[in-house]
N, C-alpha and C positions, 0 to 999 in steps of 0.2 A: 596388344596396344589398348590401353585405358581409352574410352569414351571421353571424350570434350564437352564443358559445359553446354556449348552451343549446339552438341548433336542430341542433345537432350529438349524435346520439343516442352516440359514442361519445368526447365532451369529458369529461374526469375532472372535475365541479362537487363530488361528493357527499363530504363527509366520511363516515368509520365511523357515528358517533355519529350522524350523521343516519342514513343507511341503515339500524341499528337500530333507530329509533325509526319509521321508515318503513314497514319490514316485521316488527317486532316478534317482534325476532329479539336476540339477546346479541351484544355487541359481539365475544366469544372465540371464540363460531359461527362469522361471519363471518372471522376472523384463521384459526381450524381449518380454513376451507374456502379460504385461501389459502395455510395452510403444505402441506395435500394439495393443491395446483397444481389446486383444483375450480375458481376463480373468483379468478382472481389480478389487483387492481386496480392502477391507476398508482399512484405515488408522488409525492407534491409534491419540492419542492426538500428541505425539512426530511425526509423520510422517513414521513412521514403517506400512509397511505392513501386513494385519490383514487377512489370508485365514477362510475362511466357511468350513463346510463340502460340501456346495455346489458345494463351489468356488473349492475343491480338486477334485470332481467327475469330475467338468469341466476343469481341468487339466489332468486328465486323459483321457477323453475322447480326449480332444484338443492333449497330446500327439498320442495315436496311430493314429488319422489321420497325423500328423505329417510324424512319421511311415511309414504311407502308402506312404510319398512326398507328399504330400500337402503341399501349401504354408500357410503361415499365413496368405493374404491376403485373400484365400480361403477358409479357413476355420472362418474365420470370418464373413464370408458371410454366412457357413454353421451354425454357431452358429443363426447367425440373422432369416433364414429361419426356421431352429427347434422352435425356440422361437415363429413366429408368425403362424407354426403349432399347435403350441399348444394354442394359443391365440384364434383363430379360431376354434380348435375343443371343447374347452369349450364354447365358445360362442353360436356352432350347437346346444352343448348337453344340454346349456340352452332353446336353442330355443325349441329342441324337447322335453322337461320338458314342456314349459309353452303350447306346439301345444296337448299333452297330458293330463296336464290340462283344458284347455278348452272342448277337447273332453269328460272328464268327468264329468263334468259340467253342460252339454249340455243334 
């Protein structure tokens, strides 16, 4: 059985307009926090703004540091650092897979 758009956490389903109304947020928030590159969504064919499930987590997320005063600036930065923590810890946990492998190997 083929996968559904919607079990795909990063398929662009969500208009603005809903995403708004979803996290109860201004539709120019959201647009603000794509022209600063915080949470930049797909685009449909027309040019309409295409939210993920992803993409809402990370609206959320980007609001409460918000919240907290954080600038956009800064937390754009803190997006970029969680990303390439986590790039990095999969990368360890390949390495200690294959240091694992060999040692059984061996």
């Amino acid at each position: 059985m083929s996968k559904l758009p919607f079990d795909d956490e990063h398929a662009p389903l969500y208009s603005m307009s809903q995403v708004a109304s979803m996290l109860n947020v201004q539709q120019a928030y959201l647009r603000r926090l794509d022209q600063h590159d915080v949470v930049t969504p797909s685009r449909s064919e027309g040019g309409q703004r295409r939210y993920s499930r992803r993409d809402i987590m990370t609206v959320q997320h980007v609001t409460r540091m918000a919240d907290e005063g954080m600038t956009l600036i800064a937390i754009r930065r803190i997006l970029e650092l969680e990303h390439e923590v986590a790039r990095l810890r999969e990368q360890l946990a390949a390495a200690y897979a294959r240091l694992e492998q060999r040692e059984h190997d061996s």
